[in-house]
N, C-alpha and C positions, 0 to 999 in steps of 0.2 A: 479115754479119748473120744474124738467125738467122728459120727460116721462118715464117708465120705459120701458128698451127695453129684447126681450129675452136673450139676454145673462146675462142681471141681475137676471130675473129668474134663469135662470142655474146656476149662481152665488152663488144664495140662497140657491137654494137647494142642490148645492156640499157644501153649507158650514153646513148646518142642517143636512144633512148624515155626514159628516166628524166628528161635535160634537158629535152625536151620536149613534159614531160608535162602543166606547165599549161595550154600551148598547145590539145593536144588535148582536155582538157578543154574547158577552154572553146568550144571547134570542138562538140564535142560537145553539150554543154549547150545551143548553139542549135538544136538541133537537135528537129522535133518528137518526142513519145514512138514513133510508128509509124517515122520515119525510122531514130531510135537503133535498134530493134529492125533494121530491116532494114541498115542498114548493118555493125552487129555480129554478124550471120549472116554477109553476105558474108565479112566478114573471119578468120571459122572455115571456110566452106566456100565460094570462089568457087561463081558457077553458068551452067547457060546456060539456065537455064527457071525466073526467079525467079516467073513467075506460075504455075508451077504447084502442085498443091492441098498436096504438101509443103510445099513452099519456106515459101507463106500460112500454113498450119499452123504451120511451125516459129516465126513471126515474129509471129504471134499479130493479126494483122490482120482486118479482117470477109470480103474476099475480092479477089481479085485485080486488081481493080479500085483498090481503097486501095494495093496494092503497088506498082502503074505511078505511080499518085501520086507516091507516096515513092520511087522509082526516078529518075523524071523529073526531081524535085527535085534529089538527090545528083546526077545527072549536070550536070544545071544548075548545079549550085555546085562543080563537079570535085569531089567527092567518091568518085565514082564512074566507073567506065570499064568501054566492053566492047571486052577486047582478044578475039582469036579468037574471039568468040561466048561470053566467059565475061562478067559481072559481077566488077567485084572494084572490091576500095578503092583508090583512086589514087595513095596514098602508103604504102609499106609500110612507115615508121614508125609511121602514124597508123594500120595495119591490125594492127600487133604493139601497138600502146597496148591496143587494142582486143579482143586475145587475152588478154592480160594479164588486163582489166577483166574479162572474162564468167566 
């Protein structure tokens, strides 16, 4: 056989995001306006200080406070995980949907 190179990778997984893409949508769409904002940060930039004044900034929220909100949420509905001390989206197709969209 013949080896797999990366572009088949990337192959694969534009076509796994592609198929399930209404899925994420829709995943998405429930989602309140401040959650979408910080969920699609994570998934450009894991982090390990989403309250702090960048993070808030970047995600457009009133202040760190609203972001533990919205943090607490996605983690509540596995959206979200803190592996090593990072933030990040729990499904890295639904985090490349999500790179895509922004």
């Amino acid at each position: 056989g013949r080896m797999i190179s990366t572009g088949d990778v990337h192959e694969g997984l534009r076509f796994t995001v592609e198929h399930e893409a209404s899925l994420h949508a829709d995943r998405f769409e429930a989602l309140s306006p401040g959650q979408r904002r910080v969920i699609s940060e994570l998934a450009l930039s894991p982090t390990e200080q989403p309250l702090a004044a960048s993070f808030v900034q970047a995600v457009r929220l009133a202040n760190s406070s609203s972001v533990r909100k919205a943090i607490d949420a996605l983690v509540s509905d596995e959206l979200v995980v803190i592996r090593d001390g990072r933030h990040w989206v729990a499904n890295p197709f639904f985090a490349a949907w999500l790179r895509q969209a922004a």
